[in-house]
C-alpha positions as CSV (number, residue, x, y, z in Angstrom):
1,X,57.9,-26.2,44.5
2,X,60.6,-24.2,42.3
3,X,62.9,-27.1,42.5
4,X,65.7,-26.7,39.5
5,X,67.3,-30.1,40.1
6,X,66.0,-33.4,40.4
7,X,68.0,-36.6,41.9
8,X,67.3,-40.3,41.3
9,X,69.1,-42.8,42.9
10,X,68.5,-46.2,42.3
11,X,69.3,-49.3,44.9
12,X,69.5,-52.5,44.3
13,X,69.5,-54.9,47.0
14,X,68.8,-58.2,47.0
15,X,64.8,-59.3,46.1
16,X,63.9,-55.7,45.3
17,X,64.7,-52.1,43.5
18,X,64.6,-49.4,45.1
19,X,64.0,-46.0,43.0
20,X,63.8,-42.5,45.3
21,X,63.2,-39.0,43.8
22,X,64.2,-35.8,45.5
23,X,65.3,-32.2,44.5
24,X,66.5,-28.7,45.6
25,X,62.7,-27.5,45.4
26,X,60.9,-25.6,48.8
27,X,60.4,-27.9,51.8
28,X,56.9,-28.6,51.9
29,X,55.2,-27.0,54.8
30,X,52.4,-29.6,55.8
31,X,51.2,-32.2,55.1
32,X,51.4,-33.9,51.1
33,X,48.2,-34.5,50.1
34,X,48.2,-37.1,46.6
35,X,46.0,-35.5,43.9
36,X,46.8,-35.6,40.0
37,X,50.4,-36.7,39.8
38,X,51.2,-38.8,42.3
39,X,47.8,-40.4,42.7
40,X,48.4,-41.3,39.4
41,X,51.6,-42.6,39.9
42,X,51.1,-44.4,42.7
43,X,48.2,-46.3,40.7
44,X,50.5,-47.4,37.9
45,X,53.4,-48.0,40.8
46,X,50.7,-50.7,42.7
47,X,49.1,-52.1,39.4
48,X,52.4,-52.9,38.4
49,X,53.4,-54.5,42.0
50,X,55.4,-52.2,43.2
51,X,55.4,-49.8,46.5
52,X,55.4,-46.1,46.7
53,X,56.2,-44.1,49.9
54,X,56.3,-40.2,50.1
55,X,58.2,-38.5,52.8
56,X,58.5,-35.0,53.4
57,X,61.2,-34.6,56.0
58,X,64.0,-33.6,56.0
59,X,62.7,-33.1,52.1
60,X,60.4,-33.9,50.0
61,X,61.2,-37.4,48.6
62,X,59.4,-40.0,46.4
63,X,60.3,-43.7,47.1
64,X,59.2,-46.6,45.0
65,X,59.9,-50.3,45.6
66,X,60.0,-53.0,42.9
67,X,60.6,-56.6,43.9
68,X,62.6,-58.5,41.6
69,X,61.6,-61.3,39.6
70,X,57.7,-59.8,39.4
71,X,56.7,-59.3,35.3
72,X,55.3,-55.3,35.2
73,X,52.7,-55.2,33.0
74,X,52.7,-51.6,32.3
């Protein structure tokens, strides 16, 4: 997507961490469709008990969620 920056911001709350990826790259145009990447990644998210979202407006940005206290066997 030409992005030249990438931002990670990392929440903790409570029971969980909260880990979401974005950056200055084009706005996708339709729909994201997991292939390569992030169906890989959202395999080793889940294996390891975690949650991933994608959202694509107003930006393209990668969400996972980690509760706390859960042993990632990665």
């Amino acid at each position: 997507a030409g992005a030249k920056q990438l931002w990670i911001n990392v929440e903790e709350t409570d029971g969980e961490y909260v880990i979401r990826y974005s950056n200055d790259g084009a706005v996708p145009t339709g729909p994201v469709t997991e292939g390569g990447g992030l169906s890989t990644a959202r395999r080793k998210v889940e294996a390891a008990g975690g949650r991933m979202a994608i959202e694509t407006a107003p930006r393209f940005m990668l969400t996972l969620i980690f509760e706390k206290g859960v042993k990632m066997d990665v």
